[in-house]
C-alpha positions as CSV (number, residue, x, y, z in Angstrom):
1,X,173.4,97.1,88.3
2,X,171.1,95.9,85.5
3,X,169.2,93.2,85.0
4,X,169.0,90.9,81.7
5,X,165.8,91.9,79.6
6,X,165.7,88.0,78.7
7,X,167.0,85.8,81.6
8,X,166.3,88.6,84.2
9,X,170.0,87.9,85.9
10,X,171.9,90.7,87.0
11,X,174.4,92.5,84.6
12,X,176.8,95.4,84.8
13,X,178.2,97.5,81.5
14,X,181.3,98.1,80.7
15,X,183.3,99.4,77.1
16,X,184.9,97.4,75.1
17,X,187.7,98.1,73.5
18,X,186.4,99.4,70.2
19,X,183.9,101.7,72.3
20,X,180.4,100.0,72.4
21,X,178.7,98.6,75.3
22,X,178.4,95.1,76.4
23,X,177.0,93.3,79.5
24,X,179.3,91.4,81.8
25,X,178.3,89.0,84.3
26,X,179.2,90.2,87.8
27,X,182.7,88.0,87.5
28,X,183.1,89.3,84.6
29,X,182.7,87.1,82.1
30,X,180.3,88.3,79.2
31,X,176.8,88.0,79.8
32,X,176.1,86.5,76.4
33,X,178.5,83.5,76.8
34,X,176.2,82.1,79.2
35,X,172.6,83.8,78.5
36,X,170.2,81.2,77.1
37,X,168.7,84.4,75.3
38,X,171.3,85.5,73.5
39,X,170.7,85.0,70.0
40,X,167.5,87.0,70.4
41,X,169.9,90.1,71.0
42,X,172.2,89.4,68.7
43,X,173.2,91.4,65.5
44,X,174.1,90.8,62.5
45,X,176.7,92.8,60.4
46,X,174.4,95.0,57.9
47,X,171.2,93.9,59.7
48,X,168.9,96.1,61.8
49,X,168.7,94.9,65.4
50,X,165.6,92.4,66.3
51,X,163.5,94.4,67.9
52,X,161.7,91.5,71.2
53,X,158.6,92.1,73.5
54,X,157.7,90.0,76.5
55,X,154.4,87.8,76.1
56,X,151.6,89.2,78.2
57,X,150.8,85.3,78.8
58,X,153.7,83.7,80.0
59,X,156.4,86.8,79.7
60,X,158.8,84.8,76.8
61,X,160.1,87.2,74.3
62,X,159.3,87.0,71.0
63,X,160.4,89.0,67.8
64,X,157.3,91.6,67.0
65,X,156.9,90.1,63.5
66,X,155.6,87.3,64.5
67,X,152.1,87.5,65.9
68,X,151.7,84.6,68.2
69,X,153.8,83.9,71.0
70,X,156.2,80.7,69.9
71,X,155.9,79.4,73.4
72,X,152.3,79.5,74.9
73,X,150.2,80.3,71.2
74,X,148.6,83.6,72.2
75,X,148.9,86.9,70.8
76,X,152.4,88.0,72.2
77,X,151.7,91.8,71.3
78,X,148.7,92.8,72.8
79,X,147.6,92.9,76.4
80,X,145.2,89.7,77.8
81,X,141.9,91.9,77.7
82,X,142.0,92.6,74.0
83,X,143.9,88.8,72.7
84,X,142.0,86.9,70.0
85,X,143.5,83.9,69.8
86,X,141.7,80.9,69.1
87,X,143.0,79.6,73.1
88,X,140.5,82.9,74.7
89,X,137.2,83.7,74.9
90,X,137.1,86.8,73.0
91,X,138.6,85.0,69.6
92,X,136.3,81.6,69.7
93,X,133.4,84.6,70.2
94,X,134.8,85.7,67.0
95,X,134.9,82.5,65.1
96,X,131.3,81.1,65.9
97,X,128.9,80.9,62.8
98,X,126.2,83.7,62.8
């Protein structure tokens, strides 16, 4: 058994009919019915997939075009030691006036 890479609960696989995979909750309903991360998985007919990353500050996904992390404001790509955001120590370093 899997787990969700967005609400962490526990999903299995199974074909659908047309031959692609899909998650299913163990009682097997969908898992995207009731996963409050869904649309972040979600394609779009002639779109390339969005590709998500977990924060290294508070572990939300967020799309990798966007540099800061929508829920906590630090840099969602890039691991604590090496953020520069204006919330850390390194990136107000950065900003202060020579």
């Amino acid at each position: 058994m899997s787990v969700c890479a967005g609400c962490h609960a526990p999903v299995e696989w199974r074909r659908t009919e047309s031959g692609r995979w899909t998650p299913v909750d163990p009682d097997g309903t969908p898992h995207w019915a009731r996963c409050p991360f869904a649309e972040k998985f979600r394609r779009r007919r002639g779109s390339r997939p969005l590709r998500v990353e977990s924060c290294s500050w508070c572990h939300d996904l967020n799309p990798m075009t966007e540099e800061l992390c929508g829920t906590c404001g630090h840099q969602a790509h890039v691991p604590r030691m090496f953020c520069r955001c204006a919330r850390c120590p390194l990136g107000r370093q950065l900003e202060l006036p020579v």
